[in-house]
Structure formats: C-alpha cells, structure tokens
N, C-alpha and C positions, 0 to 999 in steps of 0.2 A: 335301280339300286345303286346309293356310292362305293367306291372303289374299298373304301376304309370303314369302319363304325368301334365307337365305344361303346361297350355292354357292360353291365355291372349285374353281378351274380353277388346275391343275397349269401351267407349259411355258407361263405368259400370253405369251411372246416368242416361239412359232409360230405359222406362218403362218394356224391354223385358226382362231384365236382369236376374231378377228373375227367370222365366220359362227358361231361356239359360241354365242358372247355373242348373235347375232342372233336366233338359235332359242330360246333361253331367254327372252328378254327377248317375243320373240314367240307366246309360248304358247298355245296355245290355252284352256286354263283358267282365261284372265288373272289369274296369281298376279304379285306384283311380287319383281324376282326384285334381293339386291342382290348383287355380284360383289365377289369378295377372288381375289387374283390371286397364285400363286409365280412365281419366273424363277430360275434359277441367276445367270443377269445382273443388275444394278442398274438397263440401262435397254432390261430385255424391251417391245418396242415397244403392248404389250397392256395396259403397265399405265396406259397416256392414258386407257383405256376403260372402267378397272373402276374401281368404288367405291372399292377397296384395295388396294394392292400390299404385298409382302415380301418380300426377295432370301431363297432359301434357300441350305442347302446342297448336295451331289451326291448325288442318292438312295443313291449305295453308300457316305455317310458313316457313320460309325457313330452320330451325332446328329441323322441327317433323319428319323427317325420321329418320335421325342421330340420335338424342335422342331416338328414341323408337323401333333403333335397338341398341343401348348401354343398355337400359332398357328389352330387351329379354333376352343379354348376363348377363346380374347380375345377370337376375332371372330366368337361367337355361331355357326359355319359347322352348316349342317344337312345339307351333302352335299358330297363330294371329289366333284370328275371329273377324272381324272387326261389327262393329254392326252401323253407323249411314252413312246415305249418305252422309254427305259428306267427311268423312275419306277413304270410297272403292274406291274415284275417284283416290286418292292419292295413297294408297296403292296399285291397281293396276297398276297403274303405275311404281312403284318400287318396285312389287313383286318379282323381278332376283335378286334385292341387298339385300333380305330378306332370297332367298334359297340358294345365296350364301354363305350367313354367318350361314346356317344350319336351318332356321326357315322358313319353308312356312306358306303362307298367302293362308287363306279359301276366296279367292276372283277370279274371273274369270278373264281373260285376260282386258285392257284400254279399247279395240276397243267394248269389247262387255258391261263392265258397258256402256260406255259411251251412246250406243242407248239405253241400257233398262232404263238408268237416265231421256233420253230424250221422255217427252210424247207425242209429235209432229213427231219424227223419229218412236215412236213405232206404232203410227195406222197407217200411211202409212205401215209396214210390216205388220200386220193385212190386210190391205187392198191386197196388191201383193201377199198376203199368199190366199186369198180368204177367210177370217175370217171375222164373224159380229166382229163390233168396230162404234162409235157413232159416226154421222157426226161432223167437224169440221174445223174451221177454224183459219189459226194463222192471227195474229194483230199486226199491229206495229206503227200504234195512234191510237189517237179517234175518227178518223173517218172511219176507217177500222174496231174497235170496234163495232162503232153504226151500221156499214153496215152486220157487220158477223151476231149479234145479230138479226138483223132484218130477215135475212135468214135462219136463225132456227126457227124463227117463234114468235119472241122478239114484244111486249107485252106482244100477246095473250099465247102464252107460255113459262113456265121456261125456260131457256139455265145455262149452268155453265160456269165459268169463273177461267182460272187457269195457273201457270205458266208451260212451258215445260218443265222447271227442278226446284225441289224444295223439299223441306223437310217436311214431314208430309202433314198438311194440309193449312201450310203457303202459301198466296197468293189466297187460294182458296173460289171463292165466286158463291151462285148461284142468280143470277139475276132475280128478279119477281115483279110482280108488286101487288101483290096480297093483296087486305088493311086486315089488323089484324081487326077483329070484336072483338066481348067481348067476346065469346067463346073464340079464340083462344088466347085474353089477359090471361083469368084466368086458361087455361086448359093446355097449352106448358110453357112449360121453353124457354129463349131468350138464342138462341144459337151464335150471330152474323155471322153465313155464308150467311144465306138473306138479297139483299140488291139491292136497285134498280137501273135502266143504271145509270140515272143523278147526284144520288150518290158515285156511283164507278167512273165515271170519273171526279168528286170535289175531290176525296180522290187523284187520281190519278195522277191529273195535280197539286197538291200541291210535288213538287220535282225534283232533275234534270232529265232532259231526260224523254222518256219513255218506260218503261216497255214492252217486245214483252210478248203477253200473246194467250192463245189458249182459244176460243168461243167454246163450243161442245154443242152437244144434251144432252138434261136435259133427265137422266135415274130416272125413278119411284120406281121402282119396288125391291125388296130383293138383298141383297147386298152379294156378296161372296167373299173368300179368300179362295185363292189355296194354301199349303205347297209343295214345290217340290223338287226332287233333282236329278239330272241328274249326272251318272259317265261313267265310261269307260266301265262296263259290265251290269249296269242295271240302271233301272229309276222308278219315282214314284212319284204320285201326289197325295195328299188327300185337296178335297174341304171342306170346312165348310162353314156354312150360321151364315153369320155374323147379329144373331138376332135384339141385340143392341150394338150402337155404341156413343160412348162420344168421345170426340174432335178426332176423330178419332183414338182412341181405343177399341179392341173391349172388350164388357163386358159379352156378352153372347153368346156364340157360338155351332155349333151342326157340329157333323163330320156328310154328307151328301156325298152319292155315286151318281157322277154324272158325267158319262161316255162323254159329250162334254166338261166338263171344265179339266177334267182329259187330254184328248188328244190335246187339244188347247194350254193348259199348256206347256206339253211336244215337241209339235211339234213347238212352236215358242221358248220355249227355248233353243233349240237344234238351230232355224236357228240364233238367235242373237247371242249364243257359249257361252250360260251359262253352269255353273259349281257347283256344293257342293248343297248346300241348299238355295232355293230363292222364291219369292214368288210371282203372282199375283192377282189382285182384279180385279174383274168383278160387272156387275149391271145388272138389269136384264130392257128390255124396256117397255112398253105399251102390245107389241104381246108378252112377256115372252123369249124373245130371251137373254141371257146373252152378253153383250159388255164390251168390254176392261176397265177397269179405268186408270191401271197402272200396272207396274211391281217394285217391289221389288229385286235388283239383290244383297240379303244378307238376313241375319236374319231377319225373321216380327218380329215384337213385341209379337204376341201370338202365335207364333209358336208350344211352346210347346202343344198344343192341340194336335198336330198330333201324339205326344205321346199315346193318351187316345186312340187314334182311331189303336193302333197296329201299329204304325211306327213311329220309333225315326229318324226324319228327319234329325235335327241337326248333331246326332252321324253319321249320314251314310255319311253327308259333311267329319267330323275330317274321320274317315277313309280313306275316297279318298283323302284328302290332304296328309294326310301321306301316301300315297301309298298303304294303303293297303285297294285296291279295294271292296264294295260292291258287289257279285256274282248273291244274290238273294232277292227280295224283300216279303213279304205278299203276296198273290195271295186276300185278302180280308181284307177291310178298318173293322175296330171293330165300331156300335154304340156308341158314346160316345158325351157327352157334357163339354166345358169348360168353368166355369163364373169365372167371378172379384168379387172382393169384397172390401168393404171399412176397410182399418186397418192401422194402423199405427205403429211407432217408438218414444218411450221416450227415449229423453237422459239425462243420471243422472249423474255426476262424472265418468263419461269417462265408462261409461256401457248402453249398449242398450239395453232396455224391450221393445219386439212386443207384442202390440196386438188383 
C-alpha cells in the first residue's frame, strides 16, 4: 500500500460524508489519504472538509462521465467512491473507461447495482433464496393500489407504500388510517410518512401518468442496518440497531451481534455479485423475524459506526479496489455505539467556525 492516496467521494453534500472522510482519514494502514470532493451543488456542505471540491454535473448528463474522468486526471485521484444512488447506476456502467484510464471505481458490476437499486427484483431473490422478506405487491394504477392494499390487510392494518427504485426515503409513504387523538397531537412530532389510501391516490392522480409503486407488509418492530463488505479472500458484516431515526437517518445507533442478519447479508450479497462495502436494512415483524427493507449497494450514510465496533468497513472496500485484497477480517464485532448530534457551520469572510 503507498504511503499517500487521492480518493474522490462522489455526493461530498451528503449526510455520510463526514463519517466517509473519518474512516479513511482513520485507517488502519496509516496511508495519508487526500480527499477531492463532487456535489451537484456549489455549496455541498462536504466540501469545508476536503482538500478539493468541484460542482459537477447530473450523472444522467451526457458530459458527467467525460468530465469527471478529466477531473481524476487533474487531480492525480487514485480511486472514485461514489456515494449517492443515483451516480453508481452511472458509474457502473462506465467503470472499464475509469480503469482504463488508471482510476477504479469502488462500485460493483451494472448487472448487480441494478437488482440491489431494485426493491421489487430484491424480494423476489429473498423469496428463491428462501429468506424472510415482507409480503408484497407491485401496482401499476389505482386500482391495483386499492386492491394490493386491501390484501395486506388495508384498513384494519398499516401497509407501506414505496417506489422499486428511489433515493433515500423519497416516494415512501405508510398507509393508515389511524385518527390522531390529542395524545398523540401533543406527544409526536408530524413526520409526513403517514398518510391515508384516498389521500395518496389525490396526491397521486395530480400528474402525468402513473407511478408503478410497491404495496408491502407494514414491519413494526426495531429497525437494523447491516455494514458489509464482501472481497476476493474474505467477508464481513456488522449489524447495528438503528435506535433512532430522523428522515431516514440514523441518529442513534448500537453495534449488535446478530448471527442471522450477518449470514443473510453476506449470502444474498454474494448471489446479487456485490462488491467493496455496501449495506442492508432490515425490520423486524410482529413474531420478531427481521425482513428485508432494502439494500444499499454503496456507502450508508452512517457507515462509519462499524468503525467503533472493530471494523473499518470502508477502508477494507479502497483496498480491494485497489487490488490489494483484504486476507483477514475481526473474528469479533467490539460493543460500541454511534449518535448524531446537532452542530453546525458559521461562515465569516471566507473562514468556517464549527460548532
């Protein structure tokens, strides 16, 4: 391994950025690591952190390959990590004209982002894998809507509503009919994911066409994230229980040893043909069974946690990109916890104070 490396993180204006940058910078190998930063934005909050910033364009331009393999070669970059869905679709795709020109990309092959993007392709492999994953059904109006809903058990119980490919928590709504009393006026925050059939499909029919979206079983129960990373000589998952969660980020998290989401992790990322460092979320049901939510086929957001718990996830991805395979991993996950916290950024005459 060199003493030094340039790394370019995709998406520097998400929330992960931080903990990316902390993992790398924290390596175990002590290589010095310097960071060049994209944003679609001009002032993605990520680029305070890096050595280098540069506004790109939208990965579905027809100039963001070209450009931001011209933007490797200026800035020396020895490895892409791509950080937001919808840049890895892209960049997998044109990962051969990235190593051609000297720079690999921390991304797995088209064929396999593209099922783990897809959350309607992934519980059917759940399902032929023989893995729990939440009943469901896709829709393609609203009357296939009202009829999937109704067969999960719409009324009387929740269902969730969500698209097969989508970013974050965009699209995602859970269905209930359930009236707010004054308790629960004065005692919750309004989060807007609850919302009911007749209003989802007013919001819905206001636009062209319609949206194909997926009906599933409404999961109750504690919510987890897996850290994983699968290579050529070794593998490794570490769960965390994702205590508390704001817009779908997590803010409080606990590394937890749990031998079915560890193996479930690994054994369906290995059949979809992931790669480096990626991640799933599971939910737990009614009987405590954990079921699928999604996969993550790149960086999570709070990745960096699997740091605390005795394995730098991240770093073991950059090594197997660059070839130089991971041999051996922890035989044991460390106790550890990772929270958020609220802080910010002044800016003064061209100087940033955190605090």
């Amino acid at each position: 391994m060199r003493d030094e490396l340039t790394i370019l993180l995709t998406g520097a204006g998400a929330p992960g950025t931080r903990g990316a940058l902390y993992a790398l910078r924290h390596n175990p190998d002590g290589v010095r690591i310097r960071t060049v930063g994209t944003d679609l934005r001009p002032d993605g909050i990520g680029r305070l952190w890096l050595d280098a910033f540069h506004q790109v364009d939208a990965p579905e331009a027809p100039e963001y390959v070209g450009s931001l393999l011209a933007l490797c070669q200026s800035e020396g970059v020895d490895l892409v990590i791509p950080q937001t869905t919808r840049e890895i679709a892209v960049l997998a795709r044109h990962k051969q004209a990235f190593a051609a020109a000297g720079v690999p990309v921390m991304v797995a092959d088209a064929a396999a982002i593209d099922l783990a993007n897809d959350k309607g392709r992934l519980l059917e492999l759940f399902g032929r894998l023989g893995l729990p994953y939440p009943a469901f059904h896709p829709t393609r109006s609203p009357e296939e809507l009202r009829a999937a809903a109704a067969e999960l058990g719409y009324p009387a119980r929740p269902v969730a509503v969500k698209p097969p490919v989508s970013n974050g928590m965009r699209g995602f709504r859970i269905l209930r009919e359930e009236a707010w009393d004054l308790r629960r006026f004065l005692a919750e925050k309004p989060t807007g994911v609850e919302i009911g059939l007749e209003e989802l499909l007013a919001i819905l029919s206001r636009g062209d066409g319609w949206p194909e979206l997926l009906v599933t079983e409404y999961l109750p129960g504690p919510e987890y994230s897996v850290d994983a990373f699968l290579g050529a000589q070794a593998a490794l998952a570490v769960p965390r229980l994702r205590r508390e969660i704001r817009s779908g980020i997590s803010f409080a998290n606990e590394v937890e040893y749990r031998q079915d989401l560890m193996e479930t992790t690994l054994a369906v990322g290995r059949a979809i043909g992931l790669r480096y460092a990626f991640g799933f979320q599971y939910k737990l049901d009614e009987a405590g069974t954990a079921k699928v939510l999604e996969c993550n086929p790149r960086l999570q957001g709070t990745m960096v946690a699997s740091l605390f718990g005795g394995v730098n996830v991240i770093w073991m991805g950059v090594r197997e990109a660059l070839g130089e395979p991971v041999a051996e991993v922890p035989a044991e996950l460390t106790p550890a916890s990772f929270l958020r916290y609220w802080g910010g950024i002044g800016l003064q005459g061209g100087k940033a104070y955190e605090i």
